[in-house]
DRENDO-1510 file (C-alpha; in Angstrom, 1 decimal, always signed):
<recs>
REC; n; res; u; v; w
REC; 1; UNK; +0.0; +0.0; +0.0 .
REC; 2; UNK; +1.5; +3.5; -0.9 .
REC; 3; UNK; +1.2; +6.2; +1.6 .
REC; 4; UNK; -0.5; +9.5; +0.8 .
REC; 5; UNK; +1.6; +12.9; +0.9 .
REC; 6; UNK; -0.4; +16.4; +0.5 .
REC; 7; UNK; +0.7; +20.0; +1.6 .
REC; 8; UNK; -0.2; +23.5; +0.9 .
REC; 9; UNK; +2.6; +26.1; +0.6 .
REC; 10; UNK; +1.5; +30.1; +0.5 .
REC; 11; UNK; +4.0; +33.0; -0.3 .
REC; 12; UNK; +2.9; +36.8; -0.3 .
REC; 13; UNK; +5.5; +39.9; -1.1 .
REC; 14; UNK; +3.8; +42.8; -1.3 .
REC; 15; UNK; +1.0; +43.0; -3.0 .
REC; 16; UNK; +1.9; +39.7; -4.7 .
REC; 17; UNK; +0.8; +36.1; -3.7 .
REC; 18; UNK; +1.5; +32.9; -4.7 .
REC; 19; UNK; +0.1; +30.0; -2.9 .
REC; 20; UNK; +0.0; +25.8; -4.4 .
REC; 21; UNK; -1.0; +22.4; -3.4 .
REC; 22; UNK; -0.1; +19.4; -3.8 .
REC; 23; UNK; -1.1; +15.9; -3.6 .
REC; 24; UNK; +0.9; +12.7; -4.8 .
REC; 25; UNK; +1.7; +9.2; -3.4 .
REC; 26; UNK; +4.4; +7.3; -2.2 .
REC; 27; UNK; +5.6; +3.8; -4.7 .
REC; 28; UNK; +3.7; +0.9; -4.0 .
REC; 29; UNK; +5.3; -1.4; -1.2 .
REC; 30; UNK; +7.3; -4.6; -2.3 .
REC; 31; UNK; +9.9; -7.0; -1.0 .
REC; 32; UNK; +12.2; -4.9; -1.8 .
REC; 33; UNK; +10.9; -2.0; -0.5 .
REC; 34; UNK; +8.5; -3.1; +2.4 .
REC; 35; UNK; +7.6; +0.0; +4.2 .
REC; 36; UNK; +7.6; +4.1; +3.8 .
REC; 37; UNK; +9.5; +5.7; +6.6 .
REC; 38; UNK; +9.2; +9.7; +8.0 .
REC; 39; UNK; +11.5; +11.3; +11.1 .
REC; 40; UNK; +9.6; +14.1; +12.9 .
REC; 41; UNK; +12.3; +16.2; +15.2 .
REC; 42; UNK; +14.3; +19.1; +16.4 .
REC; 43; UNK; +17.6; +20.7; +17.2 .
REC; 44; UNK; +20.1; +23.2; +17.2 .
REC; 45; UNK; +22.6; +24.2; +14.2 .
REC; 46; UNK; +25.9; +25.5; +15.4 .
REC; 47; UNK; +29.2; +26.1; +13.7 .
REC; 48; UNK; +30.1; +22.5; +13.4 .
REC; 49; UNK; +27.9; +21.4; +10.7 .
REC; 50; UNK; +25.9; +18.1; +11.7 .
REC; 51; UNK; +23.7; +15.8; +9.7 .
REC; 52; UNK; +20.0; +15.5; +10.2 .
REC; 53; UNK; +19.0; +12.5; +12.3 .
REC; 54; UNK; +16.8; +10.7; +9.4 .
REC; 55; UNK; +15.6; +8.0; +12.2 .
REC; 56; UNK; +14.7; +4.6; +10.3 .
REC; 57; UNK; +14.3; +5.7; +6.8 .
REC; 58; UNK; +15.8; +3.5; +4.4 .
REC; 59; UNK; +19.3; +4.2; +3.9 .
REC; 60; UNK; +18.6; +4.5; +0.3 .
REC; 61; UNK; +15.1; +5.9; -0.4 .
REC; 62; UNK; +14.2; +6.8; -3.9 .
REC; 63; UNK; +14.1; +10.6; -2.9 .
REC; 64; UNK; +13.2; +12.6; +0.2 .
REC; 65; UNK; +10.7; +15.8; +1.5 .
REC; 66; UNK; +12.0; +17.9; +3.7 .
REC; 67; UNK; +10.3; +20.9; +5.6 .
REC; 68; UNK; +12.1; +22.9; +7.9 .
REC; 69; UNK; +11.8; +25.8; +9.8 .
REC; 70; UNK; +14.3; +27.6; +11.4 .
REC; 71; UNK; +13.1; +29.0; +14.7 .
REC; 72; UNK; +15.4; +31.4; +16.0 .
REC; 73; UNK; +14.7; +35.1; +15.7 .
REC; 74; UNK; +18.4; +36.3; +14.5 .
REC; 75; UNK; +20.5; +33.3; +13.6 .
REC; 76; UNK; +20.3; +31.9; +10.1 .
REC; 77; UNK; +20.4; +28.4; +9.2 .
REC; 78; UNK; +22.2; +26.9; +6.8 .
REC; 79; UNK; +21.7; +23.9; +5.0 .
REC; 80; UNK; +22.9; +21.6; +2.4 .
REC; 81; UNK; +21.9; +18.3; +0.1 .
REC; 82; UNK; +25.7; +17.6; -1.1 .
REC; 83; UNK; +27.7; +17.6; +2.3 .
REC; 84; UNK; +29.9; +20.3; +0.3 .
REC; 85; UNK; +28.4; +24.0; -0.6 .
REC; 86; UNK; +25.7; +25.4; +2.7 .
REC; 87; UNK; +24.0; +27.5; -0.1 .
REC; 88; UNK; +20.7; +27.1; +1.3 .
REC; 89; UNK; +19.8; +29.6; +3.3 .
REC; 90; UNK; +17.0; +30.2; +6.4 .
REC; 91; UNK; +16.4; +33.3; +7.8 .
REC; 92; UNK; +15.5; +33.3; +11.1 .
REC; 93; UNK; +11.5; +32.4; +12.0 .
REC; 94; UNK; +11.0; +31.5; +7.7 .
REC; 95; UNK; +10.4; +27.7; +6.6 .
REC; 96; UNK; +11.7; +25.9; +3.9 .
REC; 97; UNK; +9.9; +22.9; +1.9 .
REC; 98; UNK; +12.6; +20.8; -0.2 .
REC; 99; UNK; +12.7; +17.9; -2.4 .
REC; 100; UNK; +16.2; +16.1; -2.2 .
REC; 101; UNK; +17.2; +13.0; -4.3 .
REC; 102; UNK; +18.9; +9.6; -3.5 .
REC; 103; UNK; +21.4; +9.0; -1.3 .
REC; 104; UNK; +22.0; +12.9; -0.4 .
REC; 105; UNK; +23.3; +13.6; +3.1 .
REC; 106; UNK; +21.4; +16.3; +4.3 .
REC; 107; UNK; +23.4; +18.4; +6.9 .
REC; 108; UNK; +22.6; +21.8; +9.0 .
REC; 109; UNK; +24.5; +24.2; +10.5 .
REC; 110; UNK; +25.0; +27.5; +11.8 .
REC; 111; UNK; +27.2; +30.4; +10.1 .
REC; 112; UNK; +28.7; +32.5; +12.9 .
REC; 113; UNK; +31.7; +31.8; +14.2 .
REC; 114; UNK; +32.0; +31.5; +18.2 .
REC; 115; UNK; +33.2; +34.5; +20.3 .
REC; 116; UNK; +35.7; +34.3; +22.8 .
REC; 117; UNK; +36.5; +36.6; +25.8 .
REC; 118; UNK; +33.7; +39.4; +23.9 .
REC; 119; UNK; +33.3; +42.0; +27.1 .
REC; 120; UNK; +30.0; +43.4; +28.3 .
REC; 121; UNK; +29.1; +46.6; +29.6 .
REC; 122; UNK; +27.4; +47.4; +33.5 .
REC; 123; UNK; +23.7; +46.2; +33.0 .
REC; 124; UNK; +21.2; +49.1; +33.6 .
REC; 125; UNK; +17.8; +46.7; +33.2 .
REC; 126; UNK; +16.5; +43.3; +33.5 .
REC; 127; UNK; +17.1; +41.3; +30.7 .
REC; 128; UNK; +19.5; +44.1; +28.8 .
REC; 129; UNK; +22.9; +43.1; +28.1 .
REC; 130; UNK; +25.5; +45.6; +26.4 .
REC; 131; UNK; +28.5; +44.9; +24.7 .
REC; 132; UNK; +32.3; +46.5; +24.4 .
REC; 133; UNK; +33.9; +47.9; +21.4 .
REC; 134; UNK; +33.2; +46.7; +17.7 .
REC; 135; UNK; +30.6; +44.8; +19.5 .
REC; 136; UNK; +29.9; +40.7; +18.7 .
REC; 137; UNK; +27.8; +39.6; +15.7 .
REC; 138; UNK; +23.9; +39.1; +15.3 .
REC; 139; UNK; +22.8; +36.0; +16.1 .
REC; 140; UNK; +21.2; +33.8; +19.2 .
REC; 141; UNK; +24.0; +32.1; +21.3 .
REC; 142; UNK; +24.7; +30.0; +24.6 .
REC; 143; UNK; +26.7; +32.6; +26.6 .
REC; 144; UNK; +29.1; +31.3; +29.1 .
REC; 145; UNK; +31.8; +33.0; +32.0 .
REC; 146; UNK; +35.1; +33.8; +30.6 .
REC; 147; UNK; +36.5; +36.0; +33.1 .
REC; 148; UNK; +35.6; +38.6; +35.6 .
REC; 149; UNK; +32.5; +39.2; +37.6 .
REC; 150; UNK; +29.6; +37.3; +36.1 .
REC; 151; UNK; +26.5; +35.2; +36.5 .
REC; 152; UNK; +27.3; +32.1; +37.6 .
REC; 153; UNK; +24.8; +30.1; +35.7 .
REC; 154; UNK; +25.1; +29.6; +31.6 .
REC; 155; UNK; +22.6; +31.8; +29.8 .
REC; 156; UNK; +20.8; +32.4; +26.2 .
REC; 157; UNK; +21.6; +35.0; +24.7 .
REC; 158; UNK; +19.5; +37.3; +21.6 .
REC; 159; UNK; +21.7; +39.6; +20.2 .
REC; 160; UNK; +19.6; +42.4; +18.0 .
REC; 161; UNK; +22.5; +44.6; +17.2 .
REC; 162; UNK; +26.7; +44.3; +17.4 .
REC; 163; UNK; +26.2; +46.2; +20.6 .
REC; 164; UNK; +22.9; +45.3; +22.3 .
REC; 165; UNK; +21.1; +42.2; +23.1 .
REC; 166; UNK; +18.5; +40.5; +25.7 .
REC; 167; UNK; +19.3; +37.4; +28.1 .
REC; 168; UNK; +17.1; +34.9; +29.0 .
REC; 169; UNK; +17.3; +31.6; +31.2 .
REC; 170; UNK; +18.1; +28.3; +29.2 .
REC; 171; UNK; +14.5; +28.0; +28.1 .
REC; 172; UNK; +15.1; +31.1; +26.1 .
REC; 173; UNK; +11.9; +32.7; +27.1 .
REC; 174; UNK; +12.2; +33.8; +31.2 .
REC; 175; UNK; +14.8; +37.0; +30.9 .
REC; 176; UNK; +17.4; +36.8; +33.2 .
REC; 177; UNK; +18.5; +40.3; +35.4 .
REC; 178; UNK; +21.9; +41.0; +35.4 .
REC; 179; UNK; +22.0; +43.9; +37.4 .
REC; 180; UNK; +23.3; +42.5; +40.7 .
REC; 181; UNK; +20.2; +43.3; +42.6 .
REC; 182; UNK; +19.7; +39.6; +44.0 .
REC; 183; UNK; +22.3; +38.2; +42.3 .
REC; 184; UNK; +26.1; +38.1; +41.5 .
REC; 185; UNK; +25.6; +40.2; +38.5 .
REC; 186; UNK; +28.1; +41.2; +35.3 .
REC; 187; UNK; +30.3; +44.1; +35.7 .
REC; 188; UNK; +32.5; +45.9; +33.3 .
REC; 189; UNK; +35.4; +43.5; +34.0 .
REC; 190; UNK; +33.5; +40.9; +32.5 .
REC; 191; UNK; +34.2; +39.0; +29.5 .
REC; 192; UNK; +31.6; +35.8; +28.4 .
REC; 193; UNK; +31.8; +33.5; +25.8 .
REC; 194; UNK; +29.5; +32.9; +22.7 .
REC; 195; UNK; +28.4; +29.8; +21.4 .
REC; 196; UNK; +26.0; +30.7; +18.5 .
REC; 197; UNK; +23.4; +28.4; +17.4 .
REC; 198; UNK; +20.2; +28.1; +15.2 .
REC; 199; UNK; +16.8; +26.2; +16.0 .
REC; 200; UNK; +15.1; +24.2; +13.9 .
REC; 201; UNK; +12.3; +21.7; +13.8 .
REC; 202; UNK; +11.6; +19.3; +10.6 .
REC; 203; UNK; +10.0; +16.6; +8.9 .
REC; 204; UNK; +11.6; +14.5; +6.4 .
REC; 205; UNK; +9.6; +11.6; +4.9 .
REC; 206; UNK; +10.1; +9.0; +2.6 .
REC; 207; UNK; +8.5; +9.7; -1.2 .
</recs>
């Protein structure tokens, strides 16, 4: 028995709009192929490129469908079919639905190289984070001590500009006060370091 594969996909720019649908099946089940196989999951990109885990698909399906949506709201996510080139790009909080063919490694990853020792300036609110000199790159990053007064405790971080940015607990949603008032807080002797990263959810199925 084949299994059925339908989707919808919707673009507007402007005052234009394209939106399609689709509707097709998988090939029929036989000895030699005896069953259709999707992975359903999540994770984060970072520097180190890594490939997706594609679960108990066959290791060599006919082709592939793959949509993914990166879910950060300043890292991009890149992504590639040949294990080579990352020219497929994800902006942050955008979705992407792609058909691969046979035996293509499909691999992720984020483009922003780590920061090391990058120092921070006295925080004057809860959840505000400044940053010294020619500042750190855009992007959403695990932030951890380097040196000087600091946080104990390893932190998100969303940086909106080179300079400014907003800190959160590790569920990247309670914003974390850096102040001191309660807590060892950062000081301008601080330095942290930045791991960046990209998250993504995706299904990739069998066709």
């Amino acid at each position: 028995m084949a299994t059925n594969i339908s989707g919808s996909v919707s673009l507007t720019y402007g005052a234009h709009t394209q939106s399609e649908s689709f509707s097709t099946t998988t090939a029929a089940l036989t000895d030699a192929n005896p069953f259709n196989e999707y992975v359903a999951g999540s994770g984060r990109a970072v520097i180190t490129p890594a490939a997706l885990d594609v679960g108990t698909i066959n290791s060599t399906p006919k082709k592939v469908l793959l949509f993914i949506k990166n879910e950060s709201n300043f890292s991009d996510l890149s992504l590639t079919v040949d294990a080579s080139a990352y020219d497929i790009i994800i902006p942050p909080k955008m979705a992407n639905l792609i058909s691969v063919g046979p035996d293509h490694l499909i691999s992720v990853k984020c483009n922003i190289a780590d920061q090391s020792g990058a120092g921070v300036g006295l925080p004057t609110a809860a959840g505000a984070i400044t940053f010294d000199g020619s500042g750190v790159p855009v992007g959403t990053a695990l932030m951890t001590k380097a040196s000087g007064t600091y946080y104990p405790d390893d932190l998100v971080v969303e940086i909106d500009t080179i300079t400014t940015g907003t800190v959160y607990e590790l569920d990247g949603v309670t914003k974390k006060d850096l102040t001191g008032a309660g807590v060892a807080g950062y000081d301008a002797s601080t330095t942290v370091n930045l791991a960046y990263f990209a998250q993504y959810r995706y299904t990739l199925a069998e066709v």
